[in-house]
N, CA, C and O atoms as CSV, one atom per row, in Angstrom:
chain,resi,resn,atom,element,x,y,z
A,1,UNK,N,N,-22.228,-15.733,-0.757
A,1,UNK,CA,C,-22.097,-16.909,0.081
A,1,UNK,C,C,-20.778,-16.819,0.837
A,1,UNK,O,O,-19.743,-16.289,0.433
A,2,UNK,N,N,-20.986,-17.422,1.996
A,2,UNK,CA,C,-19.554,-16.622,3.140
A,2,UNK,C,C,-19.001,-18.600,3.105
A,2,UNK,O,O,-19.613,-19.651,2.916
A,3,UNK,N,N,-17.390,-18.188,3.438
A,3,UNK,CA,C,-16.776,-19.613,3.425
A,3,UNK,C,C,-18.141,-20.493,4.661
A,3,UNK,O,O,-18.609,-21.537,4.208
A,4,UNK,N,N,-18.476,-20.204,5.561
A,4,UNK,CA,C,-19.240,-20.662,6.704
A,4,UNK,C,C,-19.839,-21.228,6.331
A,4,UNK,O,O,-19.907,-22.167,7.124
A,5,UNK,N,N,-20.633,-21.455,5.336
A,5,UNK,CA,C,-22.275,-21.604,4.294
A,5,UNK,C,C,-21.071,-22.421,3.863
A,5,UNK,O,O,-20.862,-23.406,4.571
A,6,UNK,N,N,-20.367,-22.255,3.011
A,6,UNK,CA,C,-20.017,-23.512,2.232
A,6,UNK,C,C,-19.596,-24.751,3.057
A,6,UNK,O,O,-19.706,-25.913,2.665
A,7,UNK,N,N,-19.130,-24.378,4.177
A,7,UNK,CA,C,-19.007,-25.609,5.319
A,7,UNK,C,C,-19.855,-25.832,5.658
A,7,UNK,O,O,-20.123,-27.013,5.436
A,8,UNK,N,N,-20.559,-25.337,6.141
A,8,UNK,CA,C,-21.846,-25.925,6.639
A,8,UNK,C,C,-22.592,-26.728,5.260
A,8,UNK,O,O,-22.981,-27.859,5.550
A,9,UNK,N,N,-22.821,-26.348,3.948
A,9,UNK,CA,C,-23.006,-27.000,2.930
A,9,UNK,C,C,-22.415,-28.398,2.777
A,9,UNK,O,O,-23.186,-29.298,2.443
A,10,UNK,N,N,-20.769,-28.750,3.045
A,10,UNK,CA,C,-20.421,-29.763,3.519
A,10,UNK,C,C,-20.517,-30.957,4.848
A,10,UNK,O,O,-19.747,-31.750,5.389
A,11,UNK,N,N,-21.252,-30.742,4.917
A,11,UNK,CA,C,-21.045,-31.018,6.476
A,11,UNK,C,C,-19.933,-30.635,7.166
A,11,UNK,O,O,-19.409,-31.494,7.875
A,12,UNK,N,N,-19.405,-29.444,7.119
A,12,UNK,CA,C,-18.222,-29.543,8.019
A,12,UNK,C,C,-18.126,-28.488,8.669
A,12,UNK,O,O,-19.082,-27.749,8.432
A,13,UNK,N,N,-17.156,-27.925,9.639
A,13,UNK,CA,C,-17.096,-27.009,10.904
A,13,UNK,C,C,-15.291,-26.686,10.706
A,13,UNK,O,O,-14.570,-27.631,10.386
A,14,UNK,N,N,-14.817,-25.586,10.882
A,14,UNK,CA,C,-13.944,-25.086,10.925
A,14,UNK,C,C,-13.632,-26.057,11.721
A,14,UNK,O,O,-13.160,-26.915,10.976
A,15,UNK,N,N,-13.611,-26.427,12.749
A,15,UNK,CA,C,-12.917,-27.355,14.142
A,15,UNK,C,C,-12.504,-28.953,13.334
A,15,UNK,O,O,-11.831,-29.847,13.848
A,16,UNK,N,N,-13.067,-28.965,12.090
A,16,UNK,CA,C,-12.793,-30.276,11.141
A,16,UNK,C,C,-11.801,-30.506,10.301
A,16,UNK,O,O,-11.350,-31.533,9.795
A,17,UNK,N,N,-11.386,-28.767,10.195
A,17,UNK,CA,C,-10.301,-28.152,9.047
A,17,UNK,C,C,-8.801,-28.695,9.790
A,17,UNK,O,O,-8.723,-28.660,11.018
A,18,UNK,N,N,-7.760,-29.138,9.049
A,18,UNK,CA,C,-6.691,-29.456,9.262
A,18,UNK,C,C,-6.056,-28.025,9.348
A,18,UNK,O,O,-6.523,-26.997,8.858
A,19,UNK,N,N,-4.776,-28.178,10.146
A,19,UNK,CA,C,-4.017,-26.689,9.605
A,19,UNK,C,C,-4.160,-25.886,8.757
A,19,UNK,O,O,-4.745,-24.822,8.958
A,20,UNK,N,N,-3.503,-26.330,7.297
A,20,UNK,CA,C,-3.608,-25.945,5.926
A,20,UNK,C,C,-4.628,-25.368,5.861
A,20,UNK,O,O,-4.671,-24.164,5.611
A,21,UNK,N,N,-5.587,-26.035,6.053
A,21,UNK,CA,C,-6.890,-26.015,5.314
A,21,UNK,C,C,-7.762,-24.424,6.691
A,21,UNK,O,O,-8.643,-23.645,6.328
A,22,UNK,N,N,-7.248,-24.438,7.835
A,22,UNK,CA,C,-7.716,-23.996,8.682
A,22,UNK,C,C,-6.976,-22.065,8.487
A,22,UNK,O,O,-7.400,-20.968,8.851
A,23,UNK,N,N,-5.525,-22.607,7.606
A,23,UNK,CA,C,-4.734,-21.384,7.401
A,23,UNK,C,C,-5.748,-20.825,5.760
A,23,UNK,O,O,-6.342,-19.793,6.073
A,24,UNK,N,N,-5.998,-21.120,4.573
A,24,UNK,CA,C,-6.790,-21.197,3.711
A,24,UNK,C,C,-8.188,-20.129,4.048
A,24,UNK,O,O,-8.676,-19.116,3.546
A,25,UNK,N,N,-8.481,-21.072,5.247
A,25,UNK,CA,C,-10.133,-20.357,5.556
A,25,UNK,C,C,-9.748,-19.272,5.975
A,25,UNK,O,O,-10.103,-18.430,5.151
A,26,UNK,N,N,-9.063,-18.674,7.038
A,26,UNK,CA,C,-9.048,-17.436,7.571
A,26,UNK,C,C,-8.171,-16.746,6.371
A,26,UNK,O,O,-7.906,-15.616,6.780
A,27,UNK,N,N,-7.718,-16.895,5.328
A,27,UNK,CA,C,-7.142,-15.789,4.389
A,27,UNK,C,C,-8.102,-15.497,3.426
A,27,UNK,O,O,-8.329,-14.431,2.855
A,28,UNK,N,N,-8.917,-17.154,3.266
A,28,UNK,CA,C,-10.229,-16.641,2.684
A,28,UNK,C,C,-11.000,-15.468,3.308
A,28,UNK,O,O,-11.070,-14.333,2.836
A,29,UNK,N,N,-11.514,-15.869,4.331
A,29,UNK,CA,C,-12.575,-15.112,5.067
A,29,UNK,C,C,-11.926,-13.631,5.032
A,29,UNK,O,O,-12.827,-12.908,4.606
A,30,UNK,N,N,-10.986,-12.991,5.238
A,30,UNK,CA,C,-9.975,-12.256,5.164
A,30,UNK,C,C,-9.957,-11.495,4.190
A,30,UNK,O,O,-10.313,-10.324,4.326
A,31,UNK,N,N,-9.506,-12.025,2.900
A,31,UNK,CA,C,-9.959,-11.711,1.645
A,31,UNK,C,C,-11.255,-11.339,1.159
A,31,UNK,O,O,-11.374,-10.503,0.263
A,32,UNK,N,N,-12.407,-12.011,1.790
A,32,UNK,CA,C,-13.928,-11.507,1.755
A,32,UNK,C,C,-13.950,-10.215,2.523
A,32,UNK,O,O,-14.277,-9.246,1.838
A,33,UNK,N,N,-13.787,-10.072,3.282
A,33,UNK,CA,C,-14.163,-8.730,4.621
A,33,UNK,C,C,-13.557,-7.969,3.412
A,33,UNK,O,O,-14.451,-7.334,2.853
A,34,UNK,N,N,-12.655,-7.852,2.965
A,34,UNK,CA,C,-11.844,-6.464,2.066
A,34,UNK,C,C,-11.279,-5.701,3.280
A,34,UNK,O,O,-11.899,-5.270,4.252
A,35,UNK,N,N,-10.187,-5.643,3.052
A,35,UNK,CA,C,-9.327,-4.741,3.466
A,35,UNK,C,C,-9.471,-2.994,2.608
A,35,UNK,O,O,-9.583,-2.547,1.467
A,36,UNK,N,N,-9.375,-2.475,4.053
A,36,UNK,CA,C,-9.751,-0.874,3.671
A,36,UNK,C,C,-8.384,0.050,2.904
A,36,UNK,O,O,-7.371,0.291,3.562
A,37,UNK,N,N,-8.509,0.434,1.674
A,37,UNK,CA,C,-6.950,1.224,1.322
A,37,UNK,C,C,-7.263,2.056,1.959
A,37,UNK,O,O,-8.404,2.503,1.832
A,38,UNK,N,N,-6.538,2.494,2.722
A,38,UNK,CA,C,-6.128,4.540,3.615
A,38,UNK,C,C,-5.532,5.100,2.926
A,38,UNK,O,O,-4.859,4.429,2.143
A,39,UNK,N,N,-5.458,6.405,2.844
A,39,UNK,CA,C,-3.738,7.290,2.503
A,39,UNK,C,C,-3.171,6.422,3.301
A,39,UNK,O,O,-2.895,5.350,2.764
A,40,UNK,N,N,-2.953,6.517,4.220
A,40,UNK,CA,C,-1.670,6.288,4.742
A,40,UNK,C,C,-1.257,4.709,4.281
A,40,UNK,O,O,-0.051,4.491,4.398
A,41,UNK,N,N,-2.057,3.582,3.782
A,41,UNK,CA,C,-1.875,2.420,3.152
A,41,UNK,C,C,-1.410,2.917,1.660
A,41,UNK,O,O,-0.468,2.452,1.018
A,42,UNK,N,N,-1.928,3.536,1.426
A,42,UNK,CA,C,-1.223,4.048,0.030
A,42,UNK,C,C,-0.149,4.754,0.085
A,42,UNK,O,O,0.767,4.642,-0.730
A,43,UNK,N,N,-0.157,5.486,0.977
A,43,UNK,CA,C,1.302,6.039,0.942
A,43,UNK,C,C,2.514,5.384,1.359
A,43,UNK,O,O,3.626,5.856,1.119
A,44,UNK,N,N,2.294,4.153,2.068
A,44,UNK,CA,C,3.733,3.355,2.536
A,44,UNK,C,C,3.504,2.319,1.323
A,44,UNK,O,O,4.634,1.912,1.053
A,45,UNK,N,N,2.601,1.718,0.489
A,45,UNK,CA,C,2.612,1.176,-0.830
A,45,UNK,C,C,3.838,1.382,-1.918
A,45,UNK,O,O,4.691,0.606,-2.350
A,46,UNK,N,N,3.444,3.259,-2.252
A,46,UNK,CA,C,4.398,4.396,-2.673
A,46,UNK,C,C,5.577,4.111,-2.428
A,46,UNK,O,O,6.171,3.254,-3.083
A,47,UNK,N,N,6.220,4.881,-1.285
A,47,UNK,CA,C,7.441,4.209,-0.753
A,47,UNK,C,C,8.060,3.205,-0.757
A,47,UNK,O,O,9.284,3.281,-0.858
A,48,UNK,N,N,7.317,1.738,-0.632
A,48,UNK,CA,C,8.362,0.830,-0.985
A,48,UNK,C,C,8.097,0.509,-2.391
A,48,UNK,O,O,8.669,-0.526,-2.732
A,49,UNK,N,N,7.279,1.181,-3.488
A,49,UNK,CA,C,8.033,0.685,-4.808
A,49,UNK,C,C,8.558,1.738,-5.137
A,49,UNK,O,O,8.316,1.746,-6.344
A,50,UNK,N,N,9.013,2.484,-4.963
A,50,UNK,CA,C,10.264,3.843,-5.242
A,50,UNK,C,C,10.762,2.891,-4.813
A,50,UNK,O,O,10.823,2.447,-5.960
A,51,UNK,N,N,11.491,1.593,-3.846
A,51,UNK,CA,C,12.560,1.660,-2.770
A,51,UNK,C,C,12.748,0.432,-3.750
A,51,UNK,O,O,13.911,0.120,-4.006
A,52,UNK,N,N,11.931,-0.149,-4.208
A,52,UNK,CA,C,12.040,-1.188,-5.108
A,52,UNK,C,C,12.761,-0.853,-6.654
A,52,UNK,O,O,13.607,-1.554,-7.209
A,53,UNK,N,N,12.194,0.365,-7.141
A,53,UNK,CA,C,12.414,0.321,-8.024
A,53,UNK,C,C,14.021,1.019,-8.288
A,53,UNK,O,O,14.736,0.944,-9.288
A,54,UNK,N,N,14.301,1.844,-6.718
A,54,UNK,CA,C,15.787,2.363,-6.920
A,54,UNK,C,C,16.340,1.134,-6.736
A,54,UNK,O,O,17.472,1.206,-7.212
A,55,UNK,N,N,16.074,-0.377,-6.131
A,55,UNK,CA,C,16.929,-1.812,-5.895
A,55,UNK,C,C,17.470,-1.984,-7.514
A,55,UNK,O,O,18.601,-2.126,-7.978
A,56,UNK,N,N,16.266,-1.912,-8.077
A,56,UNK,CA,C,16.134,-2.083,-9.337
A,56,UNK,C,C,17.338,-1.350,-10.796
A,56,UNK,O,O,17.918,-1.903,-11.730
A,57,UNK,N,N,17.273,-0.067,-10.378
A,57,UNK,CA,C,18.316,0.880,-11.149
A,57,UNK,C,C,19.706,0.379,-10.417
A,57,UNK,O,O,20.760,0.608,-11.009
A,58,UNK,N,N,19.732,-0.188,-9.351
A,58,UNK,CA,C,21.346,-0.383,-8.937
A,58,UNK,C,C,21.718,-2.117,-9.244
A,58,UNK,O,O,22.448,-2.839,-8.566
A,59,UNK,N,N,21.116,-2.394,-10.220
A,59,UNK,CA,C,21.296,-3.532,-10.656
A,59,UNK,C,C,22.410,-3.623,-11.877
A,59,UNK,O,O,22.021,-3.212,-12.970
A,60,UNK,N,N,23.412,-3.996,-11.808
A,60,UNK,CA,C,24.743,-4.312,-12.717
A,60,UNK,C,C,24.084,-4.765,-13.842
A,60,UNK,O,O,23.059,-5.440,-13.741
A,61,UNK,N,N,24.616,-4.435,-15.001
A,61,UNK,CA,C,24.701,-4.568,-16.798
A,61,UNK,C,C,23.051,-4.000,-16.996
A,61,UNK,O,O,22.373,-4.600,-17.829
A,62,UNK,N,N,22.455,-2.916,-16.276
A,62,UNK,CA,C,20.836,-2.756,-16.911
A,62,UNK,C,C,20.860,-1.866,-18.111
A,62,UNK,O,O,21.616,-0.894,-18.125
A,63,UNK,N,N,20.358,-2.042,-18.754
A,63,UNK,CA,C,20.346,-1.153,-19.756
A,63,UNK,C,C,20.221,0.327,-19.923
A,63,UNK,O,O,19.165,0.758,-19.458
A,64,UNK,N,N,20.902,1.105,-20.387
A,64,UNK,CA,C,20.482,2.525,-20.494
A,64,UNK,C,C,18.630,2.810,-20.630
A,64,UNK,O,O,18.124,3.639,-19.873
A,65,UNK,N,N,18.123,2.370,-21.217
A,65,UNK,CA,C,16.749,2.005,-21.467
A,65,UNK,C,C,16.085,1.588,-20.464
A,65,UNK,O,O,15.210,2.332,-20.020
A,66,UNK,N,N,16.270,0.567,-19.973
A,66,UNK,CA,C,16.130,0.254,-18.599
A,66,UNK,C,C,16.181,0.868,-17.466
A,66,UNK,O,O,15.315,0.839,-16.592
A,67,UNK,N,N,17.220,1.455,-17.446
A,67,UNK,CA,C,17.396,2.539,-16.224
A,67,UNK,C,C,16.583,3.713,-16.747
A,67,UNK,O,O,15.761,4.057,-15.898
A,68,UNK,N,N,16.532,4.449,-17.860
A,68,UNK,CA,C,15.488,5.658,-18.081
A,68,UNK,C,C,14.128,5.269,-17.691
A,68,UNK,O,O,13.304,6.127,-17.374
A,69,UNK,N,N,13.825,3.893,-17.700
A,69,UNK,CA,C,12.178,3.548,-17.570
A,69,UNK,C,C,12.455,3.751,-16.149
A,69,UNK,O,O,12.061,4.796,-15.631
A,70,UNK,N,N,13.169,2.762,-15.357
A,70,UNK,CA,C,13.090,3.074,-13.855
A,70,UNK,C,C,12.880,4.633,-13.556
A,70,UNK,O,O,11.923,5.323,-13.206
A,71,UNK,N,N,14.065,4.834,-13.822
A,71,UNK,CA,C,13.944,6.529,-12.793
A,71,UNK,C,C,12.757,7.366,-13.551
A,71,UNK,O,O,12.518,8.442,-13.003
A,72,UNK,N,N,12.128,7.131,-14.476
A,72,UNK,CA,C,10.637,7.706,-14.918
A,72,UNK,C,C,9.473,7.248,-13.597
A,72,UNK,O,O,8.732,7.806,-12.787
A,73,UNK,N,N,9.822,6.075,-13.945
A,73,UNK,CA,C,8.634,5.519,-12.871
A,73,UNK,C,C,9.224,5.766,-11.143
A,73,UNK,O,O,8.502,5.288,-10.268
A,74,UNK,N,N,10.449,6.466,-10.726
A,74,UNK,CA,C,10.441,6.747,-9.967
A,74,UNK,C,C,9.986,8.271,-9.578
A,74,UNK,O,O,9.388,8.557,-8.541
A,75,UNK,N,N,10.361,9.161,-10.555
A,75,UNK,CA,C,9.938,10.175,-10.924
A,75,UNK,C,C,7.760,10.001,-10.431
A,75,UNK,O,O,7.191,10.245,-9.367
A,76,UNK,N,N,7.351,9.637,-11.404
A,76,UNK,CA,C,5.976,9.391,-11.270
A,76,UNK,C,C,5.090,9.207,-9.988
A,76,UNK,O,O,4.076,9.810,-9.635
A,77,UNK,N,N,5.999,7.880,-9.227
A,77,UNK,CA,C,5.742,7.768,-7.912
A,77,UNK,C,C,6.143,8.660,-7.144
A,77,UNK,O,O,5.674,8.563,-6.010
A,78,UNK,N,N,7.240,9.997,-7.410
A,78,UNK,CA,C,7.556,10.895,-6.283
A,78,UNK,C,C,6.393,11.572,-6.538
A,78,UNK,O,O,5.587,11.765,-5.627
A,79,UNK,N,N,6.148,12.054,-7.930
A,79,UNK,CA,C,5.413,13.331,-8.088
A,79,UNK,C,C,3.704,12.728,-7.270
A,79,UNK,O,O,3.043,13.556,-6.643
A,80,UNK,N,N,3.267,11.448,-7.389
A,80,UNK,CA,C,2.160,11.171,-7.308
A,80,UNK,C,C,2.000,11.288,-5.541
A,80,UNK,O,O,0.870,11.479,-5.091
A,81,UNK,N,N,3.208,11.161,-4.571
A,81,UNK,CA,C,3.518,10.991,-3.317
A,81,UNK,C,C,3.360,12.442,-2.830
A,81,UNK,O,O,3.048,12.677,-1.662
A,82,UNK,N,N,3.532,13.202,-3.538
A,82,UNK,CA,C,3.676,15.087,-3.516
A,82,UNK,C,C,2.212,15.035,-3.259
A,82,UNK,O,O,1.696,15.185,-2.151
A,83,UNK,N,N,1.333,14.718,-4.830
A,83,UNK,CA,C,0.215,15.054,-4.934
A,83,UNK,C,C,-0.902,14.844,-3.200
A,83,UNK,O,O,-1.797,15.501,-2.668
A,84,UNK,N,N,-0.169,13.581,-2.883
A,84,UNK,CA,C,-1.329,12.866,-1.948
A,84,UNK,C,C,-0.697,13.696,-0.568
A,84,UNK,O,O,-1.385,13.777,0.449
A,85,UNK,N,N,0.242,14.108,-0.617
A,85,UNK,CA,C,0.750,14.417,0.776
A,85,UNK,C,C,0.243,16.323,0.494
A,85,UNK,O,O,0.267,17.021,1.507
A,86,UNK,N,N,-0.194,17.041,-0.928
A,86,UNK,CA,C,-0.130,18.265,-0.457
A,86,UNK,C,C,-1.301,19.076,0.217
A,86,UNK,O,O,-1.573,20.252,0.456
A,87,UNK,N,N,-1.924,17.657,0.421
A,87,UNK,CA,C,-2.801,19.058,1.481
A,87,UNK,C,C,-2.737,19.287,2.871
A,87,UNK,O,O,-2.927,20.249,3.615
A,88,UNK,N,N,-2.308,17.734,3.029
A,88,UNK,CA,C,-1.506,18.048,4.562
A,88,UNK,C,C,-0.239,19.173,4.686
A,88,UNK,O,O,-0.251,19.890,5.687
A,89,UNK,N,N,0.793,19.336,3.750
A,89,UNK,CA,C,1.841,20.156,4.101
A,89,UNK,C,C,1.146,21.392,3.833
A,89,UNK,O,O,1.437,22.275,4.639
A,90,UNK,N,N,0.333,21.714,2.962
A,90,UNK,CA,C,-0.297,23.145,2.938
A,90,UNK,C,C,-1.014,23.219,4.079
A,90,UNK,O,O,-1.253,24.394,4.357
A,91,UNK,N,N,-1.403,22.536,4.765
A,91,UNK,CA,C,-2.409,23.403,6.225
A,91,UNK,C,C,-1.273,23.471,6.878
A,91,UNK,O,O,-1.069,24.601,7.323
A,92,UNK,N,N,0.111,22.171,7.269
A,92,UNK,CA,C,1.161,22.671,8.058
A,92,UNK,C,C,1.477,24.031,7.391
A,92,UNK,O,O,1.743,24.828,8.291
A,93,UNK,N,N,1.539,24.494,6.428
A,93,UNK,CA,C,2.532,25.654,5.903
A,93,UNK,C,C,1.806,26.886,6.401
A,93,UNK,O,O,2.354,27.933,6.748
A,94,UNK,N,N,0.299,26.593,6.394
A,94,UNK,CA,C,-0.546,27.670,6.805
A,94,UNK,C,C,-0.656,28.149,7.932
A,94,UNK,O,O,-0.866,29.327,8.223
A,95,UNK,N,N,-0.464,26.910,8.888
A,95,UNK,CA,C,-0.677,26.930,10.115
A,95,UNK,C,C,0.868,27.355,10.816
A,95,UNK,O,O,0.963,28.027,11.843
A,96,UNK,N,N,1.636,27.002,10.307
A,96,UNK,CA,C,3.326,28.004,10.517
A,96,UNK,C,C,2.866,29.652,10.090
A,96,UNK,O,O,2.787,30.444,11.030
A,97,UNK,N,N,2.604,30.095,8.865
A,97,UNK,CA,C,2.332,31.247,8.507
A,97,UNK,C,C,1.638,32.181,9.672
A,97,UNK,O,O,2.152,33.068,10.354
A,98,UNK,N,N,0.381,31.706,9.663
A,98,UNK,CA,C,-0.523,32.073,11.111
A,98,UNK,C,C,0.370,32.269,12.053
A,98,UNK,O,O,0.543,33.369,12.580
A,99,UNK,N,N,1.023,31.208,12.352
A,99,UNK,CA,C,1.778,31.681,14.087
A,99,UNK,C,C,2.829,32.851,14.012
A,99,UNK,O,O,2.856,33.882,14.683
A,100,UNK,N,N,3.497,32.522,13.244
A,100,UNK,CA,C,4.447,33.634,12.979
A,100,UNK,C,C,4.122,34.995,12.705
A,100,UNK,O,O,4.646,36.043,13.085
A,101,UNK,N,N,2.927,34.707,11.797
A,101,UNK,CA,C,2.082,36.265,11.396
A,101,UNK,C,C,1.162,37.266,12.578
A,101,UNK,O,O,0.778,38.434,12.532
A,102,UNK,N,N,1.005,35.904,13.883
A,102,UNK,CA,C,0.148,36.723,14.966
A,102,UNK,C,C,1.247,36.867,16.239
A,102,UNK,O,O,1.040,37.438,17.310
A,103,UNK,N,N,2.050,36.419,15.956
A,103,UNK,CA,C,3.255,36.367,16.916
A,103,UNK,C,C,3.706,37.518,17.316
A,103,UNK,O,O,4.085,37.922,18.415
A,104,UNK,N,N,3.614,38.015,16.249
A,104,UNK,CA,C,4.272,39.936,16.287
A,104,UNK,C,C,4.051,41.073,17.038
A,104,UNK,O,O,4.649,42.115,16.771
């Protein structure tokens, strides 16, 4: 059932909705469609919680403990950022190899 149907179930029409209520529907409706993850949505995801989580390690009195969990989980997110980015740098690497190799 789409928010539309439930207005219309009410008697009512978006054009009836107050602000609020008009800001509500379109995050609803919004939220229904689903938003598509990309690499590239995942990969700027990545990036800002590394960027978060180094905010995080430069935080005064953290615990030794604390800071080993951070830089693990920063660790994790680099290595996982490697994973998603290596097949793009391997065709760049290939595709450098090639030129240089027929260049000659």
């Amino acid at each position: 059932m789409t928010i539309t149907e439930i207005l219309t179930k009410l008697n009512l029409n978006f054009e009836d909705l107050n602000a609020s209520e008009k800001e509500t529907y379109q995050n609803w409706e919004e939220t229904l469609r689903g938003k598509e993850i990309t690499i590239d949505v995942l990969k700027e995801f990545i990036k800002s919680q590394i960027e978060i989580i180094i905010d995080n390690i430069a935080v005064p009195n953290i615990s030794k403990n604390e800071e080993d969990i951070l830089k693990a989980q920063v660790r994790n997110y680099k290595t996982l950022l490697a994973f998603i980015n290596y097949p793009e740098r391997s065709k760049a690497f290939l595709e450098n190899h090639l030129n240089n190799l027929f260049r000659k």
